[in-house]
C-alpha positions, -999 to +999 in steps of 0.1 A: +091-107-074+085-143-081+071-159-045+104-180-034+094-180+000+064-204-005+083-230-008+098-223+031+067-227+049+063-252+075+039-282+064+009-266+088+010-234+072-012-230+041-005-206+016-038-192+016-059-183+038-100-174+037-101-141+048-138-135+039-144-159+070-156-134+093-180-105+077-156-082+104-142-078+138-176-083+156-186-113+137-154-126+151-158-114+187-194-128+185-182-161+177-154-163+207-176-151+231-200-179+228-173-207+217-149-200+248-174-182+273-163-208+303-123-204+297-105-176+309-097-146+285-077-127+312-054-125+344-051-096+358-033-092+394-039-126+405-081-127+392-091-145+364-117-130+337-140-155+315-149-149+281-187-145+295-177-121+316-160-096+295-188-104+266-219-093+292-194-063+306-186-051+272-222-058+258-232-032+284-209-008+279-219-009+241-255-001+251-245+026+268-224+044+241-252+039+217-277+055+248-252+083+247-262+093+210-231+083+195-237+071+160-223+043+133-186+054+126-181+078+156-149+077+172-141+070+209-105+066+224-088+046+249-065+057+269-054+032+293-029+004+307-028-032+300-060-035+327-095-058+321-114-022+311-092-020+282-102-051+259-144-045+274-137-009+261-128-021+230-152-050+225-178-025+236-168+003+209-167-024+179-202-036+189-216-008+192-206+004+157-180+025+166-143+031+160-111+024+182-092+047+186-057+037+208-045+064+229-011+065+245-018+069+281+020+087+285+011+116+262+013+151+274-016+171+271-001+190+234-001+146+223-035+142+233-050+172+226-028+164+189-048+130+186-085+140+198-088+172+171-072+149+146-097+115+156-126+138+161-133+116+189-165+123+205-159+096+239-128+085+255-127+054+281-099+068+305-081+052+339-084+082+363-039+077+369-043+102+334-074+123+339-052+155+346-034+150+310-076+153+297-078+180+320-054+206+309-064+201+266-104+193+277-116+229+266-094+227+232-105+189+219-143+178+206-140+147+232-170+154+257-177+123+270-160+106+294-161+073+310-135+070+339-119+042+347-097+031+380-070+002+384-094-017+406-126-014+389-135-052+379-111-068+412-139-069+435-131-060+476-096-062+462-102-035+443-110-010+469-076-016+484-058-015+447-072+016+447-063+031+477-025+019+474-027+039+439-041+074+444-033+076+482+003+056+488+018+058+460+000+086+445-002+079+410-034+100+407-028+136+401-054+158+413-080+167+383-113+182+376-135+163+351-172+173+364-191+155+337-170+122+334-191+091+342-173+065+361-164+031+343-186+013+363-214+034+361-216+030+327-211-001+325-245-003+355-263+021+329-258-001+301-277-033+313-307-014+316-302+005+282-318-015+247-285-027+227-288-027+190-265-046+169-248-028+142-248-036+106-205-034+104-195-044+066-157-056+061-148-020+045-157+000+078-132+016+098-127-005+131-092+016+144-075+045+140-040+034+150-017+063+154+022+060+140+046+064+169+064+097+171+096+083+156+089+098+122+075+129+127+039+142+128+017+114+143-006+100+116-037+078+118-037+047+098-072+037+092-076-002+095-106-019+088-126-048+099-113-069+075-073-054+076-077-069+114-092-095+108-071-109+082-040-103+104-055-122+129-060-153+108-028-149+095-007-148+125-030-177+135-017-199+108+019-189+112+017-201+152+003-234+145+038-251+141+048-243+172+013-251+184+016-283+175+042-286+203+013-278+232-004-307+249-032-312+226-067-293+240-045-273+267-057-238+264-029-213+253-014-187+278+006-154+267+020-128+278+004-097+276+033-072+281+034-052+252+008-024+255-024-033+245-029+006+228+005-004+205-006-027+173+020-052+180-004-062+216-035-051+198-035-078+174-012-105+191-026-106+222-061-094+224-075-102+188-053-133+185-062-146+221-102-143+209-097-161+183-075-193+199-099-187+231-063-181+249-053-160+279-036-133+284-017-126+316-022-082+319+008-065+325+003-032+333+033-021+334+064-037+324+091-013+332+083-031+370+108-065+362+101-074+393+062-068+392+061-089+358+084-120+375+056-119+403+025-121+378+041-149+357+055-170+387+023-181+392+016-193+355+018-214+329+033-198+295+031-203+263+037-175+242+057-145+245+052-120+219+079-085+230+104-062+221+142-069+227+144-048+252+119-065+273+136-095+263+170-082+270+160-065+308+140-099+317+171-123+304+195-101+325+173-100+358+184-119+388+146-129+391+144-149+360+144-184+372+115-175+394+092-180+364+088-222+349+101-216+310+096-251+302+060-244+286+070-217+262+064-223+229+071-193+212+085-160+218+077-137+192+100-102+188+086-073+169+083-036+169+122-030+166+150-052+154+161-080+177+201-083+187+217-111+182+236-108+221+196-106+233+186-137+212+213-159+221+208-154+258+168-156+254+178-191+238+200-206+264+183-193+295+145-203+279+153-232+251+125-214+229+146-192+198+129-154+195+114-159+158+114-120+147+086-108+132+078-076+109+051-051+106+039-015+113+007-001+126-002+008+088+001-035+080-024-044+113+010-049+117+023-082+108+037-087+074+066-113+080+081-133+107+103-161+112+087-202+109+076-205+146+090-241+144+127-228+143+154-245+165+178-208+165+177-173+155+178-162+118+191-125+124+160-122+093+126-108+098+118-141+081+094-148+055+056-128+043+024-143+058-001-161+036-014-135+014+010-112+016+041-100-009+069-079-005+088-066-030+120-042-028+120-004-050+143+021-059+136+057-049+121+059-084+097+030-072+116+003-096+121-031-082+157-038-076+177-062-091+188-095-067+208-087-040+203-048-040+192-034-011+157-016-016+130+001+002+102-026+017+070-027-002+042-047+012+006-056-007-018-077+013-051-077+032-036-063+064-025-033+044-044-003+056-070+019+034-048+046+042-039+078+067-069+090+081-083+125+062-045+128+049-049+118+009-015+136+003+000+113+031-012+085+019-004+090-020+032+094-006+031+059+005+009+037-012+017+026-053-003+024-083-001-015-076-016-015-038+019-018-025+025-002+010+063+019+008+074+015+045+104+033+047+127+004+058+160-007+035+159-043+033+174-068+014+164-108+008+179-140-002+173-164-026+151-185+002+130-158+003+144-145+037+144-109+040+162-086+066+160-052+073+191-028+069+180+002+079+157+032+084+155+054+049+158+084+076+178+070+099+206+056+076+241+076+081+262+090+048+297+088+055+319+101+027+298+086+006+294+053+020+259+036+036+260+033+075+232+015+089+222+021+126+209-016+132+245-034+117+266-008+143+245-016+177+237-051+168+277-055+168+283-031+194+256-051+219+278-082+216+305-066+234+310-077+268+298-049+293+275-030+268+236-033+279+224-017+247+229+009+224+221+033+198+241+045+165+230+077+148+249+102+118+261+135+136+270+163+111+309+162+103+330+188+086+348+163+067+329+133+059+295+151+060+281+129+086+301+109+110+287+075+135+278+091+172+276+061+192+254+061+227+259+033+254+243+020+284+267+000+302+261-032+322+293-031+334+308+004+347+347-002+343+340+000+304+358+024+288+357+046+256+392+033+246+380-003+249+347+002+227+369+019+203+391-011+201+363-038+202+348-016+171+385-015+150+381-052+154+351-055+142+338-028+119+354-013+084+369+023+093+341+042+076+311+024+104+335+031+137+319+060+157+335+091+157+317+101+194+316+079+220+292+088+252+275+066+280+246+074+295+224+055+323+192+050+297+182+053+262+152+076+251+126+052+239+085+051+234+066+036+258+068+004+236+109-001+244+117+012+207+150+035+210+138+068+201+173+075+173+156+110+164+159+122+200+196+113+201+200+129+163+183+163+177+203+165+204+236+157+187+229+185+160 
């Protein structure tokens, strides 16, 4: 595919980038730590965190892992909230020599247990709210070591009462048993007096094991080395400095840190993105609390947003939003699921700043495209490839399709991972001849280059023959007045073999099936109309806000 969309990059976006910059991940945390060690890296709960501190916390921590025997390449989990522990746990894994790997603190123990046998994780950095879920699969997994983290470890006096609200009023503790788990701060007291050695970490080591969400099955670890991160992190850089420009010059950058830290999408936006630009990130820890989040960013000063539109949608809808100053955001980046067109609209006139939708997946680092960050509106696209990067659309025989032909995503670039972790027949499934990455999603792009996502290969619906895709039905459906969100999937159907079974949450109760049914006949060909109707009070989604379709499908069939 000849590279049209070159020629729609903003002015301050080059078209190549040098990715050999940084020798890996450390090199890159190295150099932030001493370049911004006076500015603030986090907020958390009202206290700030500098740079210096999380470098001599994590530094420390890293001297302890190496004190506990754990060797070059080793992997140790994380399984916590967006609190300060979680990026000095990961700071201190990398520089130690070890691997990430991002743990899901909302999995059951058959998740977990799932995630350490796979890993082989020898160490997991835990918040104690989770300890029971170690608890019941501790016997079955090879993860021995464990440093145990609470909400209020690095607030100080505050801390003490942070914790005492948590485990004691509102109970968020369950009781557990872990009789050789170290406490965070212990190990972090251990550390200072323990020799640190810096590792010899080359570009091709592993620096995370990021596990695919559940949405497709059997979770799989994509292996992403130091330099797949740190080329996503200099490309997203580039890609931001349009709407950059538009910051007071020399006024550190603030963002949001909502999305989970654990998920790629935060991984890489917020935490390796905000070493980097020497920003801040304001720690959400959790973001299902709109009230909690309104609180937090009252008393700031943002600039960045990167979300999901669900966030976007629930925070746009609240009675709370004008509690927060918009006037500083700069950009407001949506990812991990598409982003309706109802949600953007209303993000735009409440905040002025347009969502610019991005693409990725945890197996691309994960960004491989996303809207010009110096648009005026909403595209409805997932925009244009990153410096570096191509896309190409295939045929289930793994042809390129002509113009205008819908075909499956394929993505080459340095963000691409080396593959699924000890799963060669996995990854052969999904990588080309070519280096090409086969993602799964149906897209389609335009002669500017533009390219939009139609659907899901499993999650688009045959009826009588004809393509339904999930994304076109709710992005329609959302529009309607009344309707908070929804979610389209194929139901089996004597006569057409699959027919549309739509599920709605309404904002408005005196909607009716009759008047969905009527707002769809004016809107949609007969074949895309759903043939089931239901409403329910909430969607089934992963803890990230995307709408878990399979769970609706299973239950339908």
């Amino acid at each position: 595919m000849e590279k049209v969309w070159l020629k729609q990059y903003p002015a301050s976006v080059p078209e190549q980038i040098d990715f050999g910059q940084y020798p890996s991940l450390l090199a890159l945390l190295e150099e932030s730590f001493k370049k911004h060690a006076s500015a603030t890296a986090y907020k958390f709960m009202g206290k700030g965190f500098t740079f210096a501190q999380i470098d001599e916390q994590s530094r420390a921590l890293a001297a302890y892992l190496q004190s506990q025997g754990l060797e070059k390449g080793d992997r140790v989990a994380i399984m916590m909230p967006n609190v300060p522990q979680y990026p000095v746990a990961v700071a201190a894994i990398i520089r130690a020599g070890l691997v990430v790997v991002n743990v899901n603190p909302l999995y059951t123990p058959r998740e977990l247990e799932h995630q350490l046998k796979d890993s082989g994780a020898k160490a997991i950095v835990i918040i104690e709210n989770f300890a029971a879920t170690l608890q019941a699969c501790y016997a079955a997994v090879p993860t021995k070591k464990v440093i145990l983290a609470s909400m209020g470890d690095m607030l100080g006096l505050k801390g003490l009462i942070v914790n005492y609200v948590v485990r004691n009023v509102k109970k968020m503790v369950p009781a557990f048993s872990l009789p050789n788990a170290v406490r965070f701060k212990d190990a972090v007291a251990a550390g200072r007096k323990a020799a640190y050695r810096a590792p010899d970490t080359k570009p091709t080591d592993i620096a995370v094991l990021q596990y695919t969400g559940g949405t497709t099955g059997v979770s799989k670890g994509a292996v992403l080395l130091h330099r797949n991160l740190v080329a996503n992190t200099l490309q997203c850089e580039a890609w931001y400095q349009p709407a950059l420009k538009k910051m007071t010059p020399g006024e550190q950058i603030t963002t949001v840190a909502a999305l989970p830290l654990y998920h790629i999408f935060g991984f890489t936006s917020n935490m390796m993105l905000g070493m980097r630009m020497g920003g801040c990130n304001i720690l959400i820890p959790n973001p299902r609390d709109i009230p909690a989040v309104f609180k937090d960013l009252s008393r700031e000063r943002i600039h960045s947003f990167p979300a999901v539109n669900t966030l976007f949608m629930a925070m746009a809808n609240h009675p709370d939003f004008n509690t927060v100053d918009w006037s500083h955001l700069r950009i407001s980046v949506g990812g991990g699921m598409a982003v309706q067109q109802a949600t953007a609209k209303l993000w735009l006139e409440k905040t002025g700043c347009p969502i610019v939708e991005g693409y990725g997946l945890s197996e691309t680092s994960p960004t491989a495209t996303c809207n010009p960050t110096d648009s005026d509106k909403f595209t409805g696209t997932i925009g244009l490839p990153l410096p570096g990067t191509e896309l190409k659309l295939l045929d289930d025989d793994g042809n390129e399709v002509p113009p205008g032909t819908p075909g499956e995503i394929a993505i080459r670039g340095p963000q691409v991972m080396a593959g699924y972790w000890q799963r060669p027949d996995e990854t052969a499934k999904v990588m080309t001849a070519d280096g090409f990455f086969r993602t799964g999603d149906i897209g389609t792009v335009d002669d500017r280059g533009f390219f939009r996502i139609v659907d899901r290969k499993k999650d688009m619906i045959l009826v009588s023959g004809f393509n339904v895709y999930p994304n076109e039905v709710e992005d329609v459906v959302t529009q309607m007045p009344g309707v908070l969100e929804c979610a389209a999937v194929g139901v089996p159907d004597a006569k057409a073999g699959e027919a549309v079974k739509l599920v709605i949450v309404r904002s408005n109760p005196a909607v009716t099936e009759a008047d969905v049914r009527a707002y769809c006949e004016a809107n949609m060909t007969g074949y895309k109309r759903p043939k089931v109707v239901e409403f329910r009070n909430e969607l089934p989604k992963t803890p990230v806000g995307k709408i878990l379709r399979r769970e609706l499908r299973d239950k339908a069939a």
